[in-house]
NUNU-939862 format. One record per atom (N, C-alpha, C): residue in one letter; x, y, z. Coordinates in steps of 0.05 Angstrom, whole numbers, plus 5000, padded with zeros to 4 digits. Atoms other than C-alpha are relative to their C-alpha. Layout:
BEGIN
aXYZ ...
This chain:
BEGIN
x500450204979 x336373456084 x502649985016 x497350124987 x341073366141 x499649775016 x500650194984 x343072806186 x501750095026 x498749944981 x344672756254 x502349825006 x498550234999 x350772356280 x499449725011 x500450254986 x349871636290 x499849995027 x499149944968 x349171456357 x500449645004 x498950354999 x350770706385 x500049774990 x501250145024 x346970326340 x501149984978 x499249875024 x349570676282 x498250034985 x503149945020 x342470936261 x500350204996 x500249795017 x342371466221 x497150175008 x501849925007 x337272046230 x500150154993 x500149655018 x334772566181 x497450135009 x502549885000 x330673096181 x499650224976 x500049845017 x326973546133 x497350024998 x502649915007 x320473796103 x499449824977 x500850275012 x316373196081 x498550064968 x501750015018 x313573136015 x496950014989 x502950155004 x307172776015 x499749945037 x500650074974 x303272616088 x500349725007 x499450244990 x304672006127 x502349895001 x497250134989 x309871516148 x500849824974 x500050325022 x312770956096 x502249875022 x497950234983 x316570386124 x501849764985 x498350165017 x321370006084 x502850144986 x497749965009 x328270036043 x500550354998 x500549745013 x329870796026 x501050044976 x499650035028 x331271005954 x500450355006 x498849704994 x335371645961 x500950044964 x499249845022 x336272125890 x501850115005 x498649684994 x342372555890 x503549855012 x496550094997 x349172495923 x499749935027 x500550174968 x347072296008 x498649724998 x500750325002 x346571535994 x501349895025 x498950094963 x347271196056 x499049634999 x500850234998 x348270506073 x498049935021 x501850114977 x342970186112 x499349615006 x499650244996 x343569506142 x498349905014 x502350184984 x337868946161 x501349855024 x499450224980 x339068646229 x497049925011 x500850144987 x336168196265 x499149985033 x500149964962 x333668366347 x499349865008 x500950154980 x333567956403 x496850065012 x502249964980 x326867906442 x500250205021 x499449894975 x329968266498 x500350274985 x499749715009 x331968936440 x497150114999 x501849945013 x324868986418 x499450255020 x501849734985 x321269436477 x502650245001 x499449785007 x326969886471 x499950174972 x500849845029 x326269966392 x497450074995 x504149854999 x318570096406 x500150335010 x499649734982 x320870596452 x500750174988 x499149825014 x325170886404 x498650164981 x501349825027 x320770916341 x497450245012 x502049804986 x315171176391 x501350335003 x498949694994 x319771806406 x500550084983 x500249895026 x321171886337 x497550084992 x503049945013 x314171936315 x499050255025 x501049814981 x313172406378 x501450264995 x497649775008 x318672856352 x499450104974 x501449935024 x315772806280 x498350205006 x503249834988 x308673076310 x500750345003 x499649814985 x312173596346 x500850264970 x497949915019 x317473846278 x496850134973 x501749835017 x311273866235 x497550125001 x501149804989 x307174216282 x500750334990 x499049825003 x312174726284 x500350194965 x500549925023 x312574786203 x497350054992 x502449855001 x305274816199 x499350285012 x501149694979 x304975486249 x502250164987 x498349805015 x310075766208 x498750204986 
């Protein structure tokens, strides 16, 4: 698994070849030696439509990543 570098936020993203199908959503529970902190905040009213925006383009990038490993 690698990650990419933070970007303003300081959100962490990985990528890799999924296990099992679908999304989960909560804490992560990392095995091994890439333990990463991850911290709960709190968003304004005014962050939200951009973190919609965000997770939307994540999940559009997902689609795309395991498209590509399926036609492999």
């Amino acid at each position: 698994m690698r990650h990419s570098s933070p970007n303003a936020s300081s959100e962490k993203t990985f990528s890799g070849i999924p296990a099992s199908p679908g999304i989960a959503i909560g804490p992560p529970i990392f095995i091994g030696r890439n333990l990463l902190n991850v911290e709960e905040r709190t968003l304004s009213p005014e962050e939200v439509p951009m973190e919609i925006h965000k997770f939307l383009k994540a999940v559009q990038k997902t689609k795309e990543e395991l498209l590509m490993i399926h036609n492999k």
